[in-house]
N, C-alpha and C positions, 0 to 999 in steps of 0.2 A: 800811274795806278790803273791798273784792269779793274774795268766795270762787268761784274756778273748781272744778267740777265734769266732772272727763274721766269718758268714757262708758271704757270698759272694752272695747266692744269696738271694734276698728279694720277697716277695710275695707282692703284694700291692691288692688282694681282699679283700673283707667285712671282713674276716673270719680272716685273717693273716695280722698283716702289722707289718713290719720290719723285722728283723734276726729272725732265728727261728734256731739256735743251740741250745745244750741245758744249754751251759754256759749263754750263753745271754739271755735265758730264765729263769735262777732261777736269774738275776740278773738287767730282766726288767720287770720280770711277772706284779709284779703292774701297769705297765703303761700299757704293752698291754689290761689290763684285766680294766682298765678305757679307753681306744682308744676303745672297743669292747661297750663296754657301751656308749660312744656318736656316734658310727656307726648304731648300736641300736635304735638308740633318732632319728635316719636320721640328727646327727648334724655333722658328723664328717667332719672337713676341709682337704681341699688338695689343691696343688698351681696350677690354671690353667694359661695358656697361655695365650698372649692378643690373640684375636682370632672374628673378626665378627665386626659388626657396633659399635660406644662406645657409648654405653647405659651407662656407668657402671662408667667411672672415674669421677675427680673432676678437670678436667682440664677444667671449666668450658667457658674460655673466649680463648680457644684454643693456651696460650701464649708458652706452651713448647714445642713447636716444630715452633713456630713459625721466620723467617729468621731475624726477628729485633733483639731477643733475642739470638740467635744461634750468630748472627755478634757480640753483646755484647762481650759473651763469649769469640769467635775469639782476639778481641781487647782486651781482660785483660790477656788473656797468652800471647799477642805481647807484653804487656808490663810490663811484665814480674810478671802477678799476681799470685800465687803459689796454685797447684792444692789441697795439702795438709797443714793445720795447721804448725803441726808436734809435736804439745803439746794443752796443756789447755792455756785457756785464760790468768790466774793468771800466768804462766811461761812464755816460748816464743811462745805461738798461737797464740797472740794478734796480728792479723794483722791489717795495716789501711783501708783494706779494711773494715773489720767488722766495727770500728768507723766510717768510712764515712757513712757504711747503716746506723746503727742505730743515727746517727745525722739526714740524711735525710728521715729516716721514724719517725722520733718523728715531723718533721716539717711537712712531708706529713699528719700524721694522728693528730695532735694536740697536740699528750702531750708534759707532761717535758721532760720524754728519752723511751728510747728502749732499747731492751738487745735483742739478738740475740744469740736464741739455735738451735740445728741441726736439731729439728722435733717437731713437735705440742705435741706429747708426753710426750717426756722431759721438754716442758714448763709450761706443763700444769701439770706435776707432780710438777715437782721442783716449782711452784710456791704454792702450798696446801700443798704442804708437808716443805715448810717452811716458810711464811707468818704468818697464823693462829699458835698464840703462846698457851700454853700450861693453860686454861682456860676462853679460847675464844670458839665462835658453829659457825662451817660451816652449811646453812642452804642450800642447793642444790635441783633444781628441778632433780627429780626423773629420768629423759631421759638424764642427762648430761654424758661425754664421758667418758670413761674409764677411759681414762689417769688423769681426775680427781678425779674418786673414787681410783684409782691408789695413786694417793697425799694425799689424805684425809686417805686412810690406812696408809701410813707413817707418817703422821704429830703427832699435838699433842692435837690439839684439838678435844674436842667432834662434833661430827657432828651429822646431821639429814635430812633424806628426805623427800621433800614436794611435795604435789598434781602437776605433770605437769601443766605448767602456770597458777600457780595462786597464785596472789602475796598476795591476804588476807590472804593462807595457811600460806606462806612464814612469814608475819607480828603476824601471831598465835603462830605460835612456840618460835620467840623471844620472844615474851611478854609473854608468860606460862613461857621460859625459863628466865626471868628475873624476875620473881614471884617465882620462888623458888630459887634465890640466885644466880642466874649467873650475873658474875661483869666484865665479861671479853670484847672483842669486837666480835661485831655480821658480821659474813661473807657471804653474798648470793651470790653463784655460780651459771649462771646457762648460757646456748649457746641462741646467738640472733637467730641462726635459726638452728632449731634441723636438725642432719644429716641425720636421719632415717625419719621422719615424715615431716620435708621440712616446718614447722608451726614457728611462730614468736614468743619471746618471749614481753611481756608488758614491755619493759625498762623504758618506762617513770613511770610508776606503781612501778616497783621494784626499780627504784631511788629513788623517795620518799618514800619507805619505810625503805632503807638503809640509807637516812638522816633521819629520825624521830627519828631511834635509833640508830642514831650514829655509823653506820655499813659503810662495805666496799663491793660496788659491782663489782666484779669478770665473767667479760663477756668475753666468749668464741666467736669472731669474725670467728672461721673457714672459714664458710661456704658462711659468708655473705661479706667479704672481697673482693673487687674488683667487686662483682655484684653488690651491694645494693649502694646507698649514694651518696651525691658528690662526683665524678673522681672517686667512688669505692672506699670511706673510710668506707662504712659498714653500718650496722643500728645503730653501735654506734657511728657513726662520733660524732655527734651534744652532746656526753656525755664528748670524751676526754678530758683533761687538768683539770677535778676537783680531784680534793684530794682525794675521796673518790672513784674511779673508774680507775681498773686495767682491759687494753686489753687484750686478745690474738689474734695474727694474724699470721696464718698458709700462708708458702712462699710453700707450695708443693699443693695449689689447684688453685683457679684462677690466683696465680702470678706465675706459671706454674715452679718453681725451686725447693726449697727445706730446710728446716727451720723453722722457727716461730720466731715471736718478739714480747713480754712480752713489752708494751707501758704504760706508769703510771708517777708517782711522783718518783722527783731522790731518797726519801728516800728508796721506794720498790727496785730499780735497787742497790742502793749502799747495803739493807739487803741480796738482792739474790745474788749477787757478795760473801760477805764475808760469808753466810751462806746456800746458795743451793748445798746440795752434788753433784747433778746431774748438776750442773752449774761448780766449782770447781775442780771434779777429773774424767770432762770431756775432751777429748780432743778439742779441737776449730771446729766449723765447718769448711768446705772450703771455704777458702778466694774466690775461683773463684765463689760459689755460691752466696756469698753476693753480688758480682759482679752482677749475674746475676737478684738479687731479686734487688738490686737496678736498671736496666735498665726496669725490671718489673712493678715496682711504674711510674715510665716514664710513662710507658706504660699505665696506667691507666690513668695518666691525657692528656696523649695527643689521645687517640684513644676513645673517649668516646662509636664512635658506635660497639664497640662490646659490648657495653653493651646494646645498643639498638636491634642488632640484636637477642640477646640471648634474651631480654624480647620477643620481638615479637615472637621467637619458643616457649618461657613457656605458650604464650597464645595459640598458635596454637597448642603446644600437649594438654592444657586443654581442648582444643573442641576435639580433632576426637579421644583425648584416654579414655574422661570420659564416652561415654559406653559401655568401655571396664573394668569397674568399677575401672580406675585410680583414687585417691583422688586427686581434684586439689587443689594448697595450692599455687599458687600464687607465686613459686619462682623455680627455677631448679631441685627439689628436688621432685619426685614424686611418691607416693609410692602404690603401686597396691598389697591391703590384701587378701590374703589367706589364713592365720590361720594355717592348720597344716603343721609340718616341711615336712613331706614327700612329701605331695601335692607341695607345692610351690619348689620341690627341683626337680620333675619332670616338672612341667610347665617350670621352670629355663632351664630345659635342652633342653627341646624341644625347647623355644625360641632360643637359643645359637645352637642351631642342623640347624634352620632358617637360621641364619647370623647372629645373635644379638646379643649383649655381653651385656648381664642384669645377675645379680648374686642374687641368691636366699637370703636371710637373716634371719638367724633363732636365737634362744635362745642361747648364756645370748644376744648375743648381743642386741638383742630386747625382749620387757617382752613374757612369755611366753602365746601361742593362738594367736600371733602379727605377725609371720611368713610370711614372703612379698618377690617380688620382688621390687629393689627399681631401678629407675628406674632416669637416672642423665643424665642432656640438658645439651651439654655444644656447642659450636659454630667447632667440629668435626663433627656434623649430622645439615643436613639439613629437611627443611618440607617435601620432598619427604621419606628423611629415616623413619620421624615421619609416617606419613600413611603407608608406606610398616610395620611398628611394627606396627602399627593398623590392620588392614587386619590381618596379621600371630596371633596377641593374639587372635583377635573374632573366626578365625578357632580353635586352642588351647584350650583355656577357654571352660566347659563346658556351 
């Protein structure tokens, strides 16, 4: 057996990042020598500190830090709600807290049930990568999140991607693909409101084209969860409880905790239960989070004006930051293009150098030439913070 020897100390400029012995180098060169190639690109990531005004998270309705929620917490370890799982759901994870949420988030939000995973990620894989069976087309718009091209790589059906929001794209591909022999069920994934672009998806559009042919539509709730809808059921409130239409709803942005709940038909929750790897030989999330997401849904129906306040900031930064050529898109999610990675990665700094905590955003995660600062209202900043970041971009920006 070869003994590696790491050098102790790490180099973290442009040039070097990581060990640099030279066992560890004949036995991580490929990586460094692909790290060196996206520091190159100006894509390379590194973990920064929260640090400056928050431009940047998806704590959009200010609920996690907030003392309602915080008292929640308090009150489920008084009585005695258990910080850890300590297994998978299918062993001993199963706590009651997790069925209380997901009873009271299938009534909050409409459907037959809920399932309740530990992050948007996992549901959003685990639900594509076992759903759509093995001669079935996912048909996905083009801008949806990773974690579901994430799912769509592991599953087993054929996929395809379509023109962002356009559901005629969407209804072309079925129908070509059912003109040459596909017999299977047709799938359209795609987010009510894209993370990076902050733009609405046509659900009413894309529903009936998932009835016409017999399809299942697969809405990614992230972003619009708690903002948009009555009491903050989403822009897909008004679709839940049909047969043919699977939520997701992330518990780590506006319900300020940590999670996600897959909302649908009991047959989807009873498939994902006995067949989602990622569901199965996961351990259970924290019983005390579900605690906490469940005081959050509270929270929605009984405080409606924080959603009032947060629309009135999304209008007030659309006037004093659009000629600062922010795109206004009418919902928290505001994205100011710049195009090349380098460029937007030094504006990013300089903003952040200000007080500002705005994060540059480059390739894959957005197409490439797309290169932004993206730029996220949540009820953390007030209209004063919005014009002091007006002011600092118009100095900045050429």
């Amino acid at each position: 057996m070869t003994t590696v020897h790491w050098n102790t100390q790490i180099k973290h400029d442009a040039t070097d990042v990581g060990p640099v012995s030279p066992d560890a180098r004949s036995f991580w060169g490929e990586h460094r020598q692909d790290l060196r190639a996206i520091d190159q690109q100006a894509r390379l990531r590194r973990l920064q500190p929260r640090t400056g005004v928050d431009f940047s998270s998806n704590d959009y309705l200010a609920l996690s830090r907030s003392q309602r929620l915080r008292d929640a917490v308090g009150a489920a370890l008084a009585r005695g709600v258990s910080i850890g799982s300590g297994g998978s759901r299918l062993l001993r994870g199963n706590d009651p807290e997790h069925e209380a949420l997901e009873a009271e988030a299938a009534t909050f939000f409409g459907s037959e049930t809920a399932l309740f995973f530990a992050s948007g990620f996992a549901a959003n894989a685990a639900l594509l990568a076992t759903l759509p069976q093995r001669g079935d087309l996912v048909v996905h718009d083009a801008l949806v999140h990773a974690s579901a091209h994430e799912g769509m790589r592991l599953g087993r059906a054929e996929t395809r991607s379509t023109t962002h929001n356009d559901a005629d794209a969407i209804e072309s591909v079925i129908a070509q693909w059912r003109s040459t022999g596909g017999t299977g069920r047709a799938w359209i994934a795609v987010e009510s409101l894209y993370s990076m672009d902050g733009d609405r998806a046509p659900l009413g559009d894309l529903l009936d084209v998932a009835t016409r042919h017999d399809g299942i539509l697969l809405i990614d709730e992230a972003h619009a969860t708690g903002v948009f809808g009555t009491d903050g059921r989403g822009l897909a409130g008004n679709l839940e409880g049909r047969e043919n239409v699977v939520t997701l709803r992330t518990c780590g942005k506006a319900l300020g905790s940590e999670g996600a709940l897959l909302c649908g038909p009991a047959i989807a929750r009873d498939f994902l239960v006995n067949r989602a790897r990622g569901f199965i030989f996961s351990t259970a999330p924290s019983p005390l989070m579900a605690s906490a997401v469940r005081e959050g849904l509270r929270m929605l129906a009984d405080e409606p004006e924080r959603r009032t306040r947060l629309a009135a900031l999304i209008t007030h930064a659309e006037r004093v930051l659009a000629p600062c050529g922010v795109t206004p898109t009418g919902s928290q999610i505001l994205p100011l293009m710049i195009g090349d990675d380098a460029a937007t990665m030094r504006v990013a700094a300089a903003v952040q150098a200000a007080g500002f905590d705005i994060r540059g955003i480059r390739p894959p995660t957005v197409p490439a030439g797309t290169a932004r600062l993206r730029i996220s209202l949540t009820l953390n900043v007030d209209e004063a913070d919005i014009d002091r970041l007006a002011e600092t971009l118009r100095e900045i920006l050429p």
